[in-house]
C-alpha positions in Angstrom: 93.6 89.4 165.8 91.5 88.1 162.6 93.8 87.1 159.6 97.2 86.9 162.1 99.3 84.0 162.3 100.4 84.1 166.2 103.6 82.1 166.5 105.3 83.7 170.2 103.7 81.3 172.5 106.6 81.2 174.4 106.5 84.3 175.1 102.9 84.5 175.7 99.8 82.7 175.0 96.7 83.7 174.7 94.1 83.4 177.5 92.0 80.7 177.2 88.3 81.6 176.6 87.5 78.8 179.4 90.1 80.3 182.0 88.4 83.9 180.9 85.1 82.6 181.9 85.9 80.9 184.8 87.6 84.1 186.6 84.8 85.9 185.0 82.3 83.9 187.6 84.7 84.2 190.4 84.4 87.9 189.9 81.0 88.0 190.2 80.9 85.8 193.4 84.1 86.6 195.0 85.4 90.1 194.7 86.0 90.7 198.6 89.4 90.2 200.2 90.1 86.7 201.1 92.1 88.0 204.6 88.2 89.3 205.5 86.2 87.5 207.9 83.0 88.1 206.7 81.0 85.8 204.4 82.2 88.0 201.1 85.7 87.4 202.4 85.1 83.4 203.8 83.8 83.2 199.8 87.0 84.9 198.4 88.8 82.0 200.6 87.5 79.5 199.4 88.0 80.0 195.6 91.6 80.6 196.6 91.8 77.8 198.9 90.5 75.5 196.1 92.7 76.6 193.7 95.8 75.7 195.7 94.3 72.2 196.0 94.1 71.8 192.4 97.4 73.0 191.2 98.8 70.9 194.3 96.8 67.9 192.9 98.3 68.6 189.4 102.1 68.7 190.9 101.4 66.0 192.8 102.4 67.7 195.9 100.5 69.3 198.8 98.4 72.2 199.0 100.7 74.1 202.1 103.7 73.6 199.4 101.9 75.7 196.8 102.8 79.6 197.5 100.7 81.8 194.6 103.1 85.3 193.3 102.9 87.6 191.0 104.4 85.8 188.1 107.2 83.3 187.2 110.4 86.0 187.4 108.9 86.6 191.3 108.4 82.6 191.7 112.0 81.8 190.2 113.4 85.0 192.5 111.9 84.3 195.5 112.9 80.5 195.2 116.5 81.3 194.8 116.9 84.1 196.6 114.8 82.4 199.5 117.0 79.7 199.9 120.2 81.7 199.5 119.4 83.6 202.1 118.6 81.2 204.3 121.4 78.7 204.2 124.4 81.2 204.3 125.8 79.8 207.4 126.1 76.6 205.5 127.6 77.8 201.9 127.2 80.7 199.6 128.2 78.7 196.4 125.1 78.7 193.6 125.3 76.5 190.1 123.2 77.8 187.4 122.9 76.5 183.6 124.2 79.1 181.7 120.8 78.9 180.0 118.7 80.0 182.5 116.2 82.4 182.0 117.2 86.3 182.4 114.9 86.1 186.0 117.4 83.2 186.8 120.3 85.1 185.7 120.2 88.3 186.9 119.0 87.8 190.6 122.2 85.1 190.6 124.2 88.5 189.4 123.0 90.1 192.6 123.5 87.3 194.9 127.4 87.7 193.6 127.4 91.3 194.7 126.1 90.4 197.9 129.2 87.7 198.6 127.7 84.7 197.2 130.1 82.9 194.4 127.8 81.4 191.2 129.3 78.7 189.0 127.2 78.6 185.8 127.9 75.5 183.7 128.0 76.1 180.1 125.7 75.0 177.2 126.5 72.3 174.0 126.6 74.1 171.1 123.1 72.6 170.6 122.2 74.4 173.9 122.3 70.8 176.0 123.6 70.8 179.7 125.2 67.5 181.3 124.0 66.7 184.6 127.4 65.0 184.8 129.0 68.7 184.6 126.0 70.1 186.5 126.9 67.6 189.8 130.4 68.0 189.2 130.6 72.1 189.6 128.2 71.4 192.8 131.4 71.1 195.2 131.7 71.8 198.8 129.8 74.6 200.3 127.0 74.7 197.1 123.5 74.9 198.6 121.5 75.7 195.7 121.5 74.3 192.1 119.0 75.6 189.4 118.3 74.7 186.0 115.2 75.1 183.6 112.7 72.6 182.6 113.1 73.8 179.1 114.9 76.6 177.1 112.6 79.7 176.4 114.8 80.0 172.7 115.8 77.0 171.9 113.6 75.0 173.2 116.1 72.0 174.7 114.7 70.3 177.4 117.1 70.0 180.3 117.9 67.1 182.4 116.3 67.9 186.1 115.2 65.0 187.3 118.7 63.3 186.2 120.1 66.4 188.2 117.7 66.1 191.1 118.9 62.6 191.7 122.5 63.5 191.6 122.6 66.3 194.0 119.6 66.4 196.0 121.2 63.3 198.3 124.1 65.6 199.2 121.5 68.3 200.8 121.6 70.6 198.0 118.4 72.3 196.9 117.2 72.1 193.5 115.5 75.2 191.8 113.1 74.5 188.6 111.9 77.5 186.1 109.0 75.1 185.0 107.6 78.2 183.2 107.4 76.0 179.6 106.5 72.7 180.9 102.9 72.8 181.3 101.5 70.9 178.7 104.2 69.6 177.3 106.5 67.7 179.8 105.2 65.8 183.0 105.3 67.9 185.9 105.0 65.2 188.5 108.0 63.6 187.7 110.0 67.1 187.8 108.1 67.8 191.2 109.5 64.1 192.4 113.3 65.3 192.3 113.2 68.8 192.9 112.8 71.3 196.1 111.1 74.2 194.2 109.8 74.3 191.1 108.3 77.7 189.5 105.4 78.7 186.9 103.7 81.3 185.3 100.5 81.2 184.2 100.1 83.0 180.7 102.8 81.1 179.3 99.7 78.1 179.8 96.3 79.7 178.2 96.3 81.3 181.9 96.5 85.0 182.8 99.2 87.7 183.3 100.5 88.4 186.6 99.9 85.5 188.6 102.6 82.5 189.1 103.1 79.8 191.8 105.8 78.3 193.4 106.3 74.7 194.7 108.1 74.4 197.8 109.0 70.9 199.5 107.7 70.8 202.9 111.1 71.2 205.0 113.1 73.6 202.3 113.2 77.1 204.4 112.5 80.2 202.4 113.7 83.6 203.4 110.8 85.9 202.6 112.2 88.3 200.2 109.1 90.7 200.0 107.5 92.1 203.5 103.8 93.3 204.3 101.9 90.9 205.9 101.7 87.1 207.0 99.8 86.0 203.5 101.2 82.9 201.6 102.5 81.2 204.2 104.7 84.4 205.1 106.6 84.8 202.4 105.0 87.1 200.4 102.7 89.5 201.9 100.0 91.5 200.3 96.4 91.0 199.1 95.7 87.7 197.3 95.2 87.5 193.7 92.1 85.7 193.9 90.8 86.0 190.2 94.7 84.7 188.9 94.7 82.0 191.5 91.3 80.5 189.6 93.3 81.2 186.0 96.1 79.8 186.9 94.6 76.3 188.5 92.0 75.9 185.4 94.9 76.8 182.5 97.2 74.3 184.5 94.5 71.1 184.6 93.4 71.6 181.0 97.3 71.7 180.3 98.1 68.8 181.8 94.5 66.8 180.7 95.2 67.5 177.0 99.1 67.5 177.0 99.6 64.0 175.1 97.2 64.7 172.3 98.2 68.8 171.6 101.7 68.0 172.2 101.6 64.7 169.1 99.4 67.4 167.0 101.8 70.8 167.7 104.9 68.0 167.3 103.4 67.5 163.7 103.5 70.7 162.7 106.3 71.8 163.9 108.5 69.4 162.1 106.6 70.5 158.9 107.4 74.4 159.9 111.4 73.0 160.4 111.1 71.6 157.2 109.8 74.4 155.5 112.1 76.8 156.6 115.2 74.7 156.5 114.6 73.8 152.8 115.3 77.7 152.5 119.1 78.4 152.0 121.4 79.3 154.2 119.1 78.3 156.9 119.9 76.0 160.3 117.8 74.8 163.1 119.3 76.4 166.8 119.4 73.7 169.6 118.7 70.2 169.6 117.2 68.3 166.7 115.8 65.4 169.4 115.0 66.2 173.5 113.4 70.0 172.3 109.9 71.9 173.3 107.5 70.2 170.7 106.5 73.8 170.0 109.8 75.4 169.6 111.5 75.9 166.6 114.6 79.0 166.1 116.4 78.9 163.4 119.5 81.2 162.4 119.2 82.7 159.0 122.4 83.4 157.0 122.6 87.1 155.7 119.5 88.3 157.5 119.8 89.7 160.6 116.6 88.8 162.8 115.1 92.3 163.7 114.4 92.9 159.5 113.1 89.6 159.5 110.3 89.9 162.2 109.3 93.3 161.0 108.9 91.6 157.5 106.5 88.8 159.0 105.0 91.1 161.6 103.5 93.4 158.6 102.5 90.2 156.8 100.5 89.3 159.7 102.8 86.9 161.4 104.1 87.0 165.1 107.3 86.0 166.0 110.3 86.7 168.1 113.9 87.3 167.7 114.5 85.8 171.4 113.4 85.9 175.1 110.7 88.8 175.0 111.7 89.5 178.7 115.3 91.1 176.4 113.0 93.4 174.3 115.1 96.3 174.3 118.5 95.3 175.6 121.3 96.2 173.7 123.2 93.0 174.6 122.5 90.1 172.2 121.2 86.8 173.9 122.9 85.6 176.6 121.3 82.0 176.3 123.1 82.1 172.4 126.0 83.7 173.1 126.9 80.9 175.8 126.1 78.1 173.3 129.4 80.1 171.3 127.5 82.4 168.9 129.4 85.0 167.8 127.2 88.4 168.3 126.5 88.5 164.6 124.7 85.3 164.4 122.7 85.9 167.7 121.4 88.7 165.8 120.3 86.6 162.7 118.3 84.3 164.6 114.8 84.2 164.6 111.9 81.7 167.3 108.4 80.6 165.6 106.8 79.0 168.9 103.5 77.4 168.4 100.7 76.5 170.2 97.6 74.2 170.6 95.4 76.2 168.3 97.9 76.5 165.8 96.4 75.5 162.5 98.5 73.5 159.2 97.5 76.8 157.1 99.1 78.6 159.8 102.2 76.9 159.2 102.4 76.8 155.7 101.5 80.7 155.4 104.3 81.1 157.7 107.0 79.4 156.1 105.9 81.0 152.5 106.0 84.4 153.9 109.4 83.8 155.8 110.9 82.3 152.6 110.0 85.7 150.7 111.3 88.0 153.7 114.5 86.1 153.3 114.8 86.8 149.6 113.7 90.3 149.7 116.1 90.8 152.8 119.3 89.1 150.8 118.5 91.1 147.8 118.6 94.2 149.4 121.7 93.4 151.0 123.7 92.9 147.5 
């Protein structure tokens, strides 16, 4: 919107005007179904069938280990439940980061009920995991590990390739949420040590609703949703042509810019932490070194978070108190309460995320107007 500072991008990021254009044309020349054997549906085939090369060629992987879904929390559920399911007979014991993303999290909460056991191996306080602690809960009878790229609120970048090359010669699959890692972090080299790796497209400049999976030729999946033999069998249902062509665009131009946007978004950011720390009473959450160049959360003494993004949001900035998948729990985050936040600082903590197009006045306007909130806020609290 004109004269907004955006600053979720974790959460969200806009579509890029490219990606709009390009699913714009495959509208226009592909609108039949792809399953259809006529030459509306042989043209509907073929955009899809190219983007699975390209997002293959990006991973560094091959095209029949690309399955497209809905999104990331159906990419990251059918991965681990996929695999759960289908080695049972050889174990039912999961590892998890304790960091993992609420789509991580909560299908792991229903494996449990079903008569899996899940270890999940706690945060730093900075909100680090050890892959020495990782490989070491990964006893006898595990048959899955997963762990995130990157935090979605603290931005920490986690150590899965480290992990990857600990576990993975013991037979034990290795489950990615790659959802912020797209221009950003090299995906290849994730791809190299892992079995599955999941994204989501609009958290790239791509569109809602469509994610992909990568699955290592020779990993078994269980299908988890039933309705026809599309995607290789393990998802059934018409294809999401138009996404497929978002996705594959967002994730090239992610990965062709990512050393020059993330040196530029790495700038400002470290002006924005500056900013905001030289406010009292302020602290950076997570790690100082190894984060997200575009993540920057902060817990704010005497202000609870919610006051403080209504105080930006009717000054024209967007921001976020946490993951916006939590919007509306009553539960504090789980991700900040395992890093040993009490529930009264989870509450007063606040994520500017930035992206690409993020400008130096964006910044600056931001940390002026967050400085005032906080005074205002404090004041009112006397």
């Amino acid at each position: 919107m004109p004269g907004r500072v955006y600053l979720d991008h974790n959460a969200s990021c806009p579509l890029d005007p490219d990606v709009e254009a390009a699913m714009a044309r495959a509208a226009r020349d592909a609108s039949a179904n792809p399953s259809s054997l006529h030459l509306e549906g042989r043209r509907a085939r073929t955009l899809l069938d190219d983007a699975r090369d390209r997002v293959a060629n990006v991973l560094g992987s091959k095209p029949r280990e690309i399955v497209f879904t809905s999104g990331g929390t159906e990419a990251l559920g059918l991965g681990l439940k996929g695999v759960a399911l289908s080695r049972r007979a050889k174990g039912r014991s999961l590892v998890l980061s304790a960091v993992e993303h609420p789509a991580v999290l909560d299908e792991a909460l229903v494996l449990e009920r079903q008569g899996f056991s899940v270890h999940r191996v706690p945060p730093a306080p900075d909100g680090t995991i050890s892959a020495v602690r990782v490989d070491e809960a990964a006893g006898p009878g595990t048959i899955l590990v997963a762990m995130m790229g990157a935090n979605h609120e603290t931005g920490a970048i986690l150590p899965v390739a480290e992990v990857g090359r600990l576990i993975r010669p013991r037979g034990i699959a290795l489950l990615c949420d790659a959802a912020l890692v797209p221009g950003w972090g090299d995906l290849k080299r994730l791809v190299a040590e892992v079995d599955l790796l999941a994204l989501s497209a609009h958290k790239f400049g791509g569109p809602k609703g469509i994610g992909a999976l990568f699955v290592r030729r020779g990993v078994r999946l269980e299908p988890t949703q039933h309705g026809g033999p599309q995607e290789d069998q393990l998802r059934g249902g018409t294809e999401n042509v138009l996404g497929a062509v978002g996705l594959a665009l967002a994730l090239e131009m992610a990965e062709r810019n990512r050393d020059t946007r993330s040196i530029a978004v790495a700038s400002r950011s470290s002006r924005l932490l500056g900013s905001l720390e030289a406010v009292p009473g302020v602290a950076l959450v997570g790690p100082r070194e190894g984060r997200l160049p575009s993540t920057v959360t902060v817990e704010v003494d005497g202000c609870e978070g919610e006051a403080l993004l209504i105080h930006l949001d009717l000054a024209g900035v967007a921001v976020s108190t946490g993951s916006a998948c939590a919007i509306g729990a009553a539960q504090p985050s789980p991700v900040l309460l395992a890093m040993g936040f009490s529930r009264r600082r989870a509450a007063s903590t606040i994520r500017f995320s930035l992206g690409h197009a993020t400008t130096d006045d964006d910044v600056e306007r931001a940390a002026a107007i967050f400085a005032t909130a906080c005074a205002r806020l404090r004041a009112l609290a006397r």
